[in-house]
FIDRENSE-880551 format. One line per field, with one value per residue: residue in one letter; residue number from 1; x, y, z of N, C-alpha, C in turn; chain. Coordinates in nm, 2 decimals. Each point is the difference from the previous one (the first is absolute). Example, Ala and Ser with C-alpha at 12.3 -4.5 7.8 and 13.67 -1.06 7.14 Angstrom:
BEGIN
type	[A,S]
seq	[1,2]
n_c1	[1.32,-0.04]
n_c2	[-0.57,0.11]
n_c3	[0.78,-0.07]
ca_c1	[-0.09,0.09]
ca_c2	[0.12,0.11]
ca_c3	[0.00,0.00]
c_c1	[0.09,-0.08]
c_c2	[0.12,0.11]
c_c3	[0.00,0.08]
mol	[A,A]
//
This chain:
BEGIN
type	[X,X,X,X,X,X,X,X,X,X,X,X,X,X,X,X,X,X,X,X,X,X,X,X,X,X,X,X,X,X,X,X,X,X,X,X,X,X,X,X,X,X,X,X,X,X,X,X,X,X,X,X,X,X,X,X,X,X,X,X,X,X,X,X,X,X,X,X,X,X,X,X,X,X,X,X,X,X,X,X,X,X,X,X,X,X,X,X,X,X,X,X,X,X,X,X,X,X,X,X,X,X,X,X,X,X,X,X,X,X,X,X,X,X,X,X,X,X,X,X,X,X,X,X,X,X,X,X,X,X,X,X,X,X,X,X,X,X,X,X,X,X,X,X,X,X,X,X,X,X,X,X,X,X,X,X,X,X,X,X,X,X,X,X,X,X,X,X,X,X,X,X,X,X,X,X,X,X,X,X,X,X,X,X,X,X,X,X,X,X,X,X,X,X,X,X,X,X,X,X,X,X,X,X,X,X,X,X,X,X,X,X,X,X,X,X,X,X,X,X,X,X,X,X,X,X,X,X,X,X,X,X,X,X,X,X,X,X,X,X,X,X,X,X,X,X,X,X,X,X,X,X,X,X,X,X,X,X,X,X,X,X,X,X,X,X,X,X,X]
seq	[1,2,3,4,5,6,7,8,9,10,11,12,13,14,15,16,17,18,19,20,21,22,23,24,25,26,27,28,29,30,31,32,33,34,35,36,37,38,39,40,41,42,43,44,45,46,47,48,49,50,51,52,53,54,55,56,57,58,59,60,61,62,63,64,65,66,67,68,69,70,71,72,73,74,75,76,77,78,79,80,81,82,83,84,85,86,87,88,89,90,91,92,93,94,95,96,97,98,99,100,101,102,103,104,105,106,107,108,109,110,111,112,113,114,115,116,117,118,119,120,121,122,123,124,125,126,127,128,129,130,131,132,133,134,135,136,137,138,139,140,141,142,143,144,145,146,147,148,149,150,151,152,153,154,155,156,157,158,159,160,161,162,163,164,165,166,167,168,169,170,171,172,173,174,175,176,177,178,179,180,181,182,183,184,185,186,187,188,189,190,191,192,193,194,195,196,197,198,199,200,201,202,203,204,205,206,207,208,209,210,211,212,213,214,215,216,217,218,219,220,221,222,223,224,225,226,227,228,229,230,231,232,233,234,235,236,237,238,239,240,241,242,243,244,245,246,247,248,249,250,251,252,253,254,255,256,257,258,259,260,261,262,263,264,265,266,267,268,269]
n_c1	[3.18,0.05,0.09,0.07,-0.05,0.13,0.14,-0.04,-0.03,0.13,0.06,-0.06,0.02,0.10,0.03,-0.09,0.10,0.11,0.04,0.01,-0.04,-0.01,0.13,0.05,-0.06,-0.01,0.10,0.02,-0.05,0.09,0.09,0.00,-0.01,0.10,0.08,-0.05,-0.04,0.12,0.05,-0.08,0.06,-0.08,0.02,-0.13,-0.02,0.03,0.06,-0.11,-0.04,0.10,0.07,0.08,0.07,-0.05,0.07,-0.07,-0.13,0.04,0.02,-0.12,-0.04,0.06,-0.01,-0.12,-0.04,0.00,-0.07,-0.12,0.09,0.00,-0.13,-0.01,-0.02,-0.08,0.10,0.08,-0.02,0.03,0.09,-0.01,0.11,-0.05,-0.04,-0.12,0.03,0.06,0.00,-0.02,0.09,0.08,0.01,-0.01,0.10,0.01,-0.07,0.06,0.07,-0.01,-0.04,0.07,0.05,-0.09,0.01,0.02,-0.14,0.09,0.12,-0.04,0.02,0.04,-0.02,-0.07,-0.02,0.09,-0.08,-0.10,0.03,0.07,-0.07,-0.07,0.05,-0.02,-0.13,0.01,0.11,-0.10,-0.12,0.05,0.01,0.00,-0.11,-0.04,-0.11,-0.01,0.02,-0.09,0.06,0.07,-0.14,-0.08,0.12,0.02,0.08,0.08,0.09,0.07,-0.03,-0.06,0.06,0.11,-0.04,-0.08,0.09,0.10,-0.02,-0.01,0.14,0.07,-0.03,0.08,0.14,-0.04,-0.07,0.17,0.12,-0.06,0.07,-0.02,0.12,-0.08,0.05,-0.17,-0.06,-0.08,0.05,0.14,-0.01,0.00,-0.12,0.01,0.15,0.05,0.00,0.08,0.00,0.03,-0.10,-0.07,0.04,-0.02,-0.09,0.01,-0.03,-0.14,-0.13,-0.01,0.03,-0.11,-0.08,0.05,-0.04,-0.14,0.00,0.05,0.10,-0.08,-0.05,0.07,-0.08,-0.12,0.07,0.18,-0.07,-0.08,0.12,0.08,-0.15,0.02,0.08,-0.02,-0.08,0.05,0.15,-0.04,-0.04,0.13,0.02,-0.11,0.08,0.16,-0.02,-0.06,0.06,0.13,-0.08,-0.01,0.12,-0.03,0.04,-0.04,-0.07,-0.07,-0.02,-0.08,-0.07,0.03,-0.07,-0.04,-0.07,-0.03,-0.02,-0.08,-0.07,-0.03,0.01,-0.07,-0.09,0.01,-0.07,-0.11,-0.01,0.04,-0.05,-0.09,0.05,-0.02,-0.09,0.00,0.05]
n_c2	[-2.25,-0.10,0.05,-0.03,-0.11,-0.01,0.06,-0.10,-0.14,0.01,0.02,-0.06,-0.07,0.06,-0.04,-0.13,-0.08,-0.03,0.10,-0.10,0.02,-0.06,0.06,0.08,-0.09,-0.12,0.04,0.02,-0.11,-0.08,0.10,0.01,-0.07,0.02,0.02,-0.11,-0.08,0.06,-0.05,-0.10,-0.05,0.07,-0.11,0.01,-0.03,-0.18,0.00,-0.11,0.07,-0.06,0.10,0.05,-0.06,0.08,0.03,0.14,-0.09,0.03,0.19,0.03,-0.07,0.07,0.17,-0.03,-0.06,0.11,0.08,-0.05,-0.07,0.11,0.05,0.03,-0.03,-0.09,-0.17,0.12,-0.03,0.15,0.01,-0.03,-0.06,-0.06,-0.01,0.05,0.12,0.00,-0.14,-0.01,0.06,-0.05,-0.12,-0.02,0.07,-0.08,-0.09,0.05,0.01,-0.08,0.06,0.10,-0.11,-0.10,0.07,0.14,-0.05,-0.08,0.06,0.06,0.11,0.00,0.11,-0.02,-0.04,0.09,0.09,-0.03,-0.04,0.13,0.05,-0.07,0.05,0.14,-0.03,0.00,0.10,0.09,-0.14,0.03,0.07,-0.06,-0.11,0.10,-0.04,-0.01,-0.10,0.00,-0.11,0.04,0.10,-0.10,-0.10,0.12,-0.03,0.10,-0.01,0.00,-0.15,0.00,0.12,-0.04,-0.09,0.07,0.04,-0.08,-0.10,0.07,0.04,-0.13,-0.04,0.12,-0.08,-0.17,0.03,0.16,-0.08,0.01,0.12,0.00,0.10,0.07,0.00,-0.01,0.11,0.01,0.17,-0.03,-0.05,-0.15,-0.02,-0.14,0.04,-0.06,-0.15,0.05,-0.10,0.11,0.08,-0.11,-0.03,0.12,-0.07,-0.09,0.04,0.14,-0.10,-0.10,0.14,0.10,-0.11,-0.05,0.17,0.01,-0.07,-0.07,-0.10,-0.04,-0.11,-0.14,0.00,-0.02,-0.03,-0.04,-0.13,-0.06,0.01,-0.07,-0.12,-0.07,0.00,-0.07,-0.06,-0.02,0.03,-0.05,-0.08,0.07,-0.01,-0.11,-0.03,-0.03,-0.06,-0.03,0.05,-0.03,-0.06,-0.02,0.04,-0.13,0.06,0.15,-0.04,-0.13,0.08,0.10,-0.11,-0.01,0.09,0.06,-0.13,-0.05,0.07,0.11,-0.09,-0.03,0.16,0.01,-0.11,0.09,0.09,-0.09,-0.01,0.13,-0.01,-0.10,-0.02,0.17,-0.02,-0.07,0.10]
n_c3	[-2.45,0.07,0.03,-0.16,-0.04,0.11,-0.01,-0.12,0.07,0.08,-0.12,-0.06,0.06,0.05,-0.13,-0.05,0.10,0.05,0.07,-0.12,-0.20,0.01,0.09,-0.09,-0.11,0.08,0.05,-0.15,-0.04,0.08,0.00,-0.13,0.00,0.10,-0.10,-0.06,0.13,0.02,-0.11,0.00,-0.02,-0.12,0.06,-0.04,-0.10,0.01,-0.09,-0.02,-0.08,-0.08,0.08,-0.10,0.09,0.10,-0.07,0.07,0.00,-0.11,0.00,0.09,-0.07,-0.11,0.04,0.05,-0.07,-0.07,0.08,-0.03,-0.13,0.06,0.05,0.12,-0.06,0.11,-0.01,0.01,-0.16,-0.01,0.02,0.11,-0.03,-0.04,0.11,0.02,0.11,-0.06,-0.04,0.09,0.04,-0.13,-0.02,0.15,0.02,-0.13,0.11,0.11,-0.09,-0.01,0.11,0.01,-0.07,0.07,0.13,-0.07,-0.08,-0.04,-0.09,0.16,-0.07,-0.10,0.02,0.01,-0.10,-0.05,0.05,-0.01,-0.16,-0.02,0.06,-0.07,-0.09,0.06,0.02,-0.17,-0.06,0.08,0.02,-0.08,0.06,0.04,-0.07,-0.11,-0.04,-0.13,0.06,-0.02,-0.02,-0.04,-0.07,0.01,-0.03,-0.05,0.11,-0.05,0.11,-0.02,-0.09,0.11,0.04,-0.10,0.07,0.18,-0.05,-0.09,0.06,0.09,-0.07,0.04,0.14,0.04,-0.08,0.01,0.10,0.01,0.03,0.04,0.00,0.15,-0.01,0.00,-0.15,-0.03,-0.02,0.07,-0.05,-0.02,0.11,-0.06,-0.03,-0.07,0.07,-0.08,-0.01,0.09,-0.06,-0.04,0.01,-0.05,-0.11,0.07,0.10,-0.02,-0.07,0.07,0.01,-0.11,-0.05,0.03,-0.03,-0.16,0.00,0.08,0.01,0.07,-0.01,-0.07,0.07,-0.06,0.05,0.07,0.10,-0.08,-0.04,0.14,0.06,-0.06,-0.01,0.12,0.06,-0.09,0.05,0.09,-0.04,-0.08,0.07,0.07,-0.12,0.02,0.11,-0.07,-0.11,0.04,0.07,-0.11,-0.03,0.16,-0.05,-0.11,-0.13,-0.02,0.12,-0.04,-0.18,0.09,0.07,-0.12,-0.01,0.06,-0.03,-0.14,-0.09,0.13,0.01,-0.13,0.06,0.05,-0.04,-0.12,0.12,0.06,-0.11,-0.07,0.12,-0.01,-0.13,0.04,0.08,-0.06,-0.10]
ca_c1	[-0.13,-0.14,0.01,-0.06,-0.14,-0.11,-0.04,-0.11,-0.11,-0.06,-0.04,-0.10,-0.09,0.01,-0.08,-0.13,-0.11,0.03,-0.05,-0.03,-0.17,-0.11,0.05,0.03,-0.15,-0.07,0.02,-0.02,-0.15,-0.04,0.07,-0.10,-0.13,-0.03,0.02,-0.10,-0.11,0.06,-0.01,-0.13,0.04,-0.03,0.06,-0.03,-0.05,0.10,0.02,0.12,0.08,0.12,0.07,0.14,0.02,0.08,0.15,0.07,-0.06,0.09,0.08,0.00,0.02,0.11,0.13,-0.04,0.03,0.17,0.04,-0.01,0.10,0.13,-0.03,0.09,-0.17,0.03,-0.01,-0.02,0.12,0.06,0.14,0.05,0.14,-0.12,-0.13,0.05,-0.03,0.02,-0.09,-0.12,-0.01,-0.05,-0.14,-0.13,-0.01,0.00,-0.11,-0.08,0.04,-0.06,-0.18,-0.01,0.10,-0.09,-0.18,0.03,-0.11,0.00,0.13,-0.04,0.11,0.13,0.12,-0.07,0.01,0.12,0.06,-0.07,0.05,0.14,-0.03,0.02,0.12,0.10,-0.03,0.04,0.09,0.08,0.13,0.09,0.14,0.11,0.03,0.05,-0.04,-0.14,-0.02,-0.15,0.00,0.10,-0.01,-0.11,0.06,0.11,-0.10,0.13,-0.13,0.07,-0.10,-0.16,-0.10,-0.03,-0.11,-0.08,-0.02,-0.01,-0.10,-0.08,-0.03,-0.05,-0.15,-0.08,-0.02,-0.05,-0.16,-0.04,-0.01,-0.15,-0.16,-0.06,-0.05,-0.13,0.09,-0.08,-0.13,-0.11,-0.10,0.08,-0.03,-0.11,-0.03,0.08,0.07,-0.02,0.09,0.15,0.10,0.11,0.04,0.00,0.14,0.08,0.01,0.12,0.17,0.03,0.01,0.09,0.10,-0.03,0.06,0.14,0.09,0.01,-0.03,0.07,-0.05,-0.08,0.05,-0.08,-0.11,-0.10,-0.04,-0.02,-0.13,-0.06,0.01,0.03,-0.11,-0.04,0.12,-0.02,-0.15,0.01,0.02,-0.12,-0.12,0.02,0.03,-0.12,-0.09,0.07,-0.06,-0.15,0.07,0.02,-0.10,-0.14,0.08,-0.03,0.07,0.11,0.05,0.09,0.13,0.09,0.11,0.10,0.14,0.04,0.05,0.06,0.16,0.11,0.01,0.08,0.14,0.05,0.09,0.14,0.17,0.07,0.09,0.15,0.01,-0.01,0.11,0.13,0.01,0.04,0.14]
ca_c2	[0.02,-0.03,0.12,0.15,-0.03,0.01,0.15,0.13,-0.03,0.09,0.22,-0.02,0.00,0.16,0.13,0.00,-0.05,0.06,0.08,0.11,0.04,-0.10,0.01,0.16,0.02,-0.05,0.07,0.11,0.00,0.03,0.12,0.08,-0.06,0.06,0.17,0.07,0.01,0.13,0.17,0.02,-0.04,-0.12,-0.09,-0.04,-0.18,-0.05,-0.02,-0.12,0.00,-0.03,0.14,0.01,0.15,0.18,0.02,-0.01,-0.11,-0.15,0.02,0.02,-0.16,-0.10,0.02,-0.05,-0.20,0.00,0.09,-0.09,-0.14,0.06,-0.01,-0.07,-0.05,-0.16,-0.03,0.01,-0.08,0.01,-0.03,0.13,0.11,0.08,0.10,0.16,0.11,0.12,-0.05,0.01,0.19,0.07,-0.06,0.07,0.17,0.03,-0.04,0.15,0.11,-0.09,0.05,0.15,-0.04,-0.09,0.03,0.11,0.03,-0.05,0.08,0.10,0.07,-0.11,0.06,-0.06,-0.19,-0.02,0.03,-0.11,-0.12,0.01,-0.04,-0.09,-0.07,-0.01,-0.12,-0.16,-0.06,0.04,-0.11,-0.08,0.09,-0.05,-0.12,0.04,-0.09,0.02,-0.15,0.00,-0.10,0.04,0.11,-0.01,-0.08,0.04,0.04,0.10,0.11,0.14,0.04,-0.01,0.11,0.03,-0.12,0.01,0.15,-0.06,-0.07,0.10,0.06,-0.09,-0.07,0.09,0.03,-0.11,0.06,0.10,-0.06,-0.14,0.05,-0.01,0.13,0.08,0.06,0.09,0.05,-0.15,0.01,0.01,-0.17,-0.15,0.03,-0.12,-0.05,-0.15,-0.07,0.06,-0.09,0.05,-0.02,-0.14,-0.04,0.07,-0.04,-0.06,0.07,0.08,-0.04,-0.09,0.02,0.03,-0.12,-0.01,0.04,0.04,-0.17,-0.13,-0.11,-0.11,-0.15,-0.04,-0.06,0.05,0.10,0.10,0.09,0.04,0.11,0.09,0.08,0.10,0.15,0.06,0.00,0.10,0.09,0.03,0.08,0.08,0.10,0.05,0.09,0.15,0.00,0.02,0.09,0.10,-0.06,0.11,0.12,0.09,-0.04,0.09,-0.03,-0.10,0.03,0.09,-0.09,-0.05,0.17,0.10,-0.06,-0.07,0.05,0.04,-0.10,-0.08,0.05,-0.08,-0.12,-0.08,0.07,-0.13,-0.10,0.04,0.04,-0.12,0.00,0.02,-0.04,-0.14,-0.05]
ca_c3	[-0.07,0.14,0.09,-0.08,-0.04,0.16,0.06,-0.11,0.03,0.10,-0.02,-0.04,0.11,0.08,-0.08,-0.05,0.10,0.15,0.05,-0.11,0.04,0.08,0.13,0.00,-0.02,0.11,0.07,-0.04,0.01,0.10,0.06,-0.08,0.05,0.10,-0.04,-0.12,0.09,0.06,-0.12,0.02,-0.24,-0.09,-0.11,-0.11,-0.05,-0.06,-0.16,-0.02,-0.13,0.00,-0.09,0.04,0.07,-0.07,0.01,0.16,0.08,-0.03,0.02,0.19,0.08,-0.04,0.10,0.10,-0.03,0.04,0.11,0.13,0.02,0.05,0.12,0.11,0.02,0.09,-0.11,-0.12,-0.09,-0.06,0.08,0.08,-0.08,-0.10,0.08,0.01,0.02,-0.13,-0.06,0.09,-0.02,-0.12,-0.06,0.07,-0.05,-0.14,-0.01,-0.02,-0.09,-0.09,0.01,-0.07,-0.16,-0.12,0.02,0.13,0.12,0.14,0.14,-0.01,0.04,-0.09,0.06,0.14,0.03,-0.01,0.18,0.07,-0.04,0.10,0.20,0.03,-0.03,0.10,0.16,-0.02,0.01,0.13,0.10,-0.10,0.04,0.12,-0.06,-0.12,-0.04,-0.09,0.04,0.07,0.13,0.07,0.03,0.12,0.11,0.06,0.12,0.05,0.10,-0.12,-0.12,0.05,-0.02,-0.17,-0.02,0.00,-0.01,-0.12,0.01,0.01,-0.15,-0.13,0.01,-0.07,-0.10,-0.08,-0.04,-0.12,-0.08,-0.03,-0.05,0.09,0.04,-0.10,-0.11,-0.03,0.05,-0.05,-0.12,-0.11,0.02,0.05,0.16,0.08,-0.11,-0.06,0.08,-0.07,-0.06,-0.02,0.20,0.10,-0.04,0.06,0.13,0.02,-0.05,0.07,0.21,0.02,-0.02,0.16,0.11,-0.04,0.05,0.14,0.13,-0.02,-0.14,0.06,-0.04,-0.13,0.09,-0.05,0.08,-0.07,-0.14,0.07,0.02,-0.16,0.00,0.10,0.00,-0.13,-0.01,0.07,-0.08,-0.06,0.11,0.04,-0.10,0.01,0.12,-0.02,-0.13,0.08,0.06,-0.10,-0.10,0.03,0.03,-0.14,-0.12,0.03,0.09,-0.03,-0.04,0.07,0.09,-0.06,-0.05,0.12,0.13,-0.02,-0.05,0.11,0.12,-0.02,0.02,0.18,-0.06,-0.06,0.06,0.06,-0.07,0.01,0.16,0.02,-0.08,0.05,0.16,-0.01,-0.07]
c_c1	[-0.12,0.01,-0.09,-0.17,-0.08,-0.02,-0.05,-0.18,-0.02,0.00,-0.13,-0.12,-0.01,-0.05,-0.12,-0.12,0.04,0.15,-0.09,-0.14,-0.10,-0.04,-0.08,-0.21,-0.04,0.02,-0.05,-0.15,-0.10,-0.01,-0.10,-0.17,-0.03,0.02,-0.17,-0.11,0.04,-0.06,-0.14,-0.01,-0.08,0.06,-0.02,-0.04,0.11,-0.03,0.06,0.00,0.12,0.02,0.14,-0.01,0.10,0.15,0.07,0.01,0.12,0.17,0.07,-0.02,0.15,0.10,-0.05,0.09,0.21,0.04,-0.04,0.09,0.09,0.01,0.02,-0.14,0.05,-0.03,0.03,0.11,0.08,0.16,0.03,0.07,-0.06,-0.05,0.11,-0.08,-0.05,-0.12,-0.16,-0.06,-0.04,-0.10,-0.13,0.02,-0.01,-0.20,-0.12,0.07,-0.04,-0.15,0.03,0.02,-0.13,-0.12,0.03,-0.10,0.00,0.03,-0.03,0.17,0.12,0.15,-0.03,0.04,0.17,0.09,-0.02,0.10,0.15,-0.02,-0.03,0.13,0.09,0.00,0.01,0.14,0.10,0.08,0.08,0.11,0.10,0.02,0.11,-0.05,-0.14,-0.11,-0.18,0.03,0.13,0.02,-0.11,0.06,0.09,-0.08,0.10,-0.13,0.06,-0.12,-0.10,-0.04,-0.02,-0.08,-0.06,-0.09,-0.05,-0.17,-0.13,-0.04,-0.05,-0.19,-0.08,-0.03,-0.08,-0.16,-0.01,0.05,-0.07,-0.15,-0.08,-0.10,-0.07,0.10,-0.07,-0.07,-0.16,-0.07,0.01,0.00,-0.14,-0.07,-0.02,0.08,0.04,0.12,0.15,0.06,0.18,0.09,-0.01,0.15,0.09,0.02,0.09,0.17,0.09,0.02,0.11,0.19,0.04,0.07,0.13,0.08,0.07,-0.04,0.13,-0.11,-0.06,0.05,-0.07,-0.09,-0.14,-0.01,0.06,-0.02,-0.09,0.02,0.08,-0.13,-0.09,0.04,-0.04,-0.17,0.01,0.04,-0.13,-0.10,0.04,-0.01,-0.14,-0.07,0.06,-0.14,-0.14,0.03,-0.04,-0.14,-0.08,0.11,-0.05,0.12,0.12,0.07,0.13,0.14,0.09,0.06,0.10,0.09,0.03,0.04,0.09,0.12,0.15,0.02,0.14,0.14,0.06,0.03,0.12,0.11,-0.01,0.05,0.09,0.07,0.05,0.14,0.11,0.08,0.00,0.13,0.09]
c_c2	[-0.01,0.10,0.18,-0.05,-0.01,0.16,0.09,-0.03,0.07,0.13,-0.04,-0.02,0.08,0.14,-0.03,-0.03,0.04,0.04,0.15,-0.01,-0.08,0.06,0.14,0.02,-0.01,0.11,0.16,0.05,-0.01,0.09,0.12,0.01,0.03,0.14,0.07,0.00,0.06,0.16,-0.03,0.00,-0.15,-0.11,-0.06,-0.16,0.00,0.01,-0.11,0.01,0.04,0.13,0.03,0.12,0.11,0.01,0.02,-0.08,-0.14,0.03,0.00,-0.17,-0.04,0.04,0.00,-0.15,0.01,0.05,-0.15,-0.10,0.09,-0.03,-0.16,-0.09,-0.16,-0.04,0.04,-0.03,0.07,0.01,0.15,0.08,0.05,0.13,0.16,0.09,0.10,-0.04,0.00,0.17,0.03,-0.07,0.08,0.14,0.00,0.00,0.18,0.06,-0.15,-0.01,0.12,0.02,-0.02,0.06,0.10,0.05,-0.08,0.04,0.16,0.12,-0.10,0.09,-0.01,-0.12,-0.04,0.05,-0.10,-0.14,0.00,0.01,-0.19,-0.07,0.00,-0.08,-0.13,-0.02,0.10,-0.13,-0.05,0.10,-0.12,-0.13,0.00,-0.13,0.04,-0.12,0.03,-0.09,0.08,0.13,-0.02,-0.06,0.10,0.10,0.04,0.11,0.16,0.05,0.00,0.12,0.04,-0.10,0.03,0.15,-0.01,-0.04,0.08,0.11,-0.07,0.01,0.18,0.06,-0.05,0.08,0.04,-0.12,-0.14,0.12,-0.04,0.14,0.08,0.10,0.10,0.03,-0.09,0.05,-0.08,-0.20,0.01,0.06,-0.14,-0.07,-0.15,-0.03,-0.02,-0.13,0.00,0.02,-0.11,-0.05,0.07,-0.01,-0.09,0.02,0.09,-0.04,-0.13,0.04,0.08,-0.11,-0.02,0.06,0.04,-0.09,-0.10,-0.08,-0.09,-0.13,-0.02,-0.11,0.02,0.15,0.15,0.11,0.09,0.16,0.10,0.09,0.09,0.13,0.09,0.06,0.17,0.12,0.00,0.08,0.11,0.09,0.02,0.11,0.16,0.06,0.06,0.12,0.14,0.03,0.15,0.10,0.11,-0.01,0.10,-0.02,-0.09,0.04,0.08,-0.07,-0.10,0.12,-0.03,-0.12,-0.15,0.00,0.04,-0.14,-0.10,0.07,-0.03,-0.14,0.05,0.08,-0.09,-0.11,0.05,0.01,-0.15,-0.04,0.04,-0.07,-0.19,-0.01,0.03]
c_c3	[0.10,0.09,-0.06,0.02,0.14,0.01,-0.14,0.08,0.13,0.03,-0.09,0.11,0.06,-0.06,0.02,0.14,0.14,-0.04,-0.11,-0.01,0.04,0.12,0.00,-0.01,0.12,0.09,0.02,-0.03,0.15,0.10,-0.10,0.06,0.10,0.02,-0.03,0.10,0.12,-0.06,-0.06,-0.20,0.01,-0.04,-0.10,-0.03,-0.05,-0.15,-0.03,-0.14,-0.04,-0.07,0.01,0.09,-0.02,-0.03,0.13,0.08,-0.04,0.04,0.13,0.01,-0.02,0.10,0.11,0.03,0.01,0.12,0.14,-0.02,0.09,0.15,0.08,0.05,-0.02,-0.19,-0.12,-0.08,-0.01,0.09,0.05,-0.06,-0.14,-0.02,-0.07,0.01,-0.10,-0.12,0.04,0.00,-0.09,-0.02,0.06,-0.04,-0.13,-0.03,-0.03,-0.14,-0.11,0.01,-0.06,-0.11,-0.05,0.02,0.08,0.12,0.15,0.10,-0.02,0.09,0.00,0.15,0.17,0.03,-0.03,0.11,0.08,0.02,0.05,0.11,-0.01,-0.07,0.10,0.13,-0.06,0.04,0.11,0.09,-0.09,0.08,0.10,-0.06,-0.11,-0.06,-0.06,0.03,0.08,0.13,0.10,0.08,0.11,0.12,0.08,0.16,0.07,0.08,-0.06,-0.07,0.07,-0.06,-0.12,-0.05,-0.04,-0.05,-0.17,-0.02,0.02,-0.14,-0.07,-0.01,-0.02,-0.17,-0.08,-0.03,-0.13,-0.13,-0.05,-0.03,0.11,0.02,-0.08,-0.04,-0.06,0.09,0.00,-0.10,-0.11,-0.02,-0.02,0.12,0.06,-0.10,0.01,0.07,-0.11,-0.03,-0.02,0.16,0.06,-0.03,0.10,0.12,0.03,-0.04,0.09,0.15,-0.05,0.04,0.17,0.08,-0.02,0.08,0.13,0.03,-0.04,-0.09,0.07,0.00,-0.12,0.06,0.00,0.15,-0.04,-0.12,0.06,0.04,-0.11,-0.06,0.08,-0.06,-0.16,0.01,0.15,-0.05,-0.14,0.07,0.02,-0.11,-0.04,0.08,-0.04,-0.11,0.10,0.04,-0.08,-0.06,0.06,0.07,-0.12,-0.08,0.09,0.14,0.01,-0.05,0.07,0.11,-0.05,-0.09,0.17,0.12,0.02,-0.07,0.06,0.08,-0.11,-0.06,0.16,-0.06,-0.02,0.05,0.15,-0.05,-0.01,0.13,0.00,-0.05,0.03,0.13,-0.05,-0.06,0.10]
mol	[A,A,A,A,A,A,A,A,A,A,A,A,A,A,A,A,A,A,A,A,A,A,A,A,A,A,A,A,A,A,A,A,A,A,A,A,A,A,A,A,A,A,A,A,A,A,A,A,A,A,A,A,A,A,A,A,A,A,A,A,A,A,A,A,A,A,A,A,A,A,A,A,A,A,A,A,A,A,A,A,A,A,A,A,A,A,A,A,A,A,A,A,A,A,A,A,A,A,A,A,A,A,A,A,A,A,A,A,A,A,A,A,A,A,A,A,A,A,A,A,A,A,A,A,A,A,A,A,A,A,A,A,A,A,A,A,A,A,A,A,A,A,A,A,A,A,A,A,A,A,A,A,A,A,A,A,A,A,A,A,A,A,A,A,A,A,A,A,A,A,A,A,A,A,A,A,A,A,A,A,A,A,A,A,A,A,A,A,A,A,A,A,A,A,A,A,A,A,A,A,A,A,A,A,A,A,A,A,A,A,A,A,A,A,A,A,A,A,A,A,A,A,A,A,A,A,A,A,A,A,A,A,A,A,A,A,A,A,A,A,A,A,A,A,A,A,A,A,A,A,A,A,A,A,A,A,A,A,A,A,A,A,A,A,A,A,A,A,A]
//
């Protein structure tokens, strides 16, 4: 009984405070914030009047809150052998078609964003090839020089997909927008799920220590940034540009992934 009532308090704690939402706000608000005086968005006054919030908004925290107990992040309760790959994917990938379910204005070209969501499906679970392990900790620790180049090649899809999927990139035309749009909430919940899992996957595990929390967040706040600078990027390419570098150039790039992973594969058994 003492053992069930330790590990219900510390998936509890991992849902609600580290590595979950407590973790996922702070973070996420602070990485937003810096989105919003990048992209040059209003944030608006706080509202401290007490409102329920939107259905999507409760729906993107909760598999957000399930997707980070997964990750390989210092401290955390929940037990390695736990952990899982698979759980973390869907939760973060269910988050965009649970924006399109509840609120379709958010998500702009629904068939766009599902090409998109299989190129990164495929850099999430392209290193899972040589471990055979769904395991977040297990899949960052592994440092087979075999796997370097589907790493790194992974990783690279990954950090190009997240923009279109975080809504970084200008989806409309600016006729058709805000001419300063409001600070995205729904997207704060999303920063850490997406860089937290980045680090999960491609870096070794951290100590349970403070130096490495340290760099568990380092590493996560970098990849953020970066997907800012992608997001800026796209932003003054214009709407159509943008989408045509994800038809035409991203697409073909994460067919080279998965026929060096199948390269990679063949040449290890």
């Amino acid at each position: 009984m003492t053992q069930l009532l330790s590990s219900a308090a510390g998936a509890t704690f991992s849902l609600l405070v580290y590595p979950g939402l407590l973790t996922i706000a702070v973070f996420g608000l602070a990485i937003e914030v810096a989105w919003s005086a990048v992209a040059r968005q209003a944030i608006g006054r706080p509202n401290l009047r007490w409102r329920r919030p939107p259905t999507v908004q409760v729906i993107v925290a909760l598999l957000a809150m399930l997707a980070a107990t997964q990750f390989a992040s210092p401290f955390n309760a929940i037990p390695t052998v736990d952990r899982n790959l698979v759980i973390a994917a869907v939760a973060i990938g269910f988050t965009a078609w649970a924006e399109l379910a509840l609120d379709p204005e958010l998500v702009a070209r629904p068939g766009l964003l599902l090409v998109i969501q299989s190129c990164w499906l495929l850099s999430v679970l392209g290193p899972a090839i040589e471990p055979e392990s769904l395991r977040p900790q297990v899949l960052g620790n592994v440092l087979v020089p075999a796997l370097l180049p589907v790493k790194v090649a992974s990783g690279f899809l990954y950090l190009l997909c997240v923009p279109a999927l975080m809504r970084l990139w200008p989806m409309s035309p600016p006729a058709e927008r805000r001419a300063r749009p409001r600070f995205n909430a729904t997207r704060m919940m999303l920063w850490f799920p997406y860089c937290g899992l980045f680090t999960t996957l491609f870096f070794p595990p951290s100590a349970d220590d403070v130096a490495g929390a340290i760099r568990f967040f380092g590493i996560s706040v970098i990849a953020a940034l970066l997907c800012v600078l992608t997001g800026t990027l796209l932003a003054r390419r214009g709407a159509e540009r943008a989408r045509g570098l994800y038809t035409r150039a991203v697409a073909p790039y994460s067919f080279l992934v998965l026929g060096l992973i199948m390269v990679t594969l063949a040449l290890t058994k």
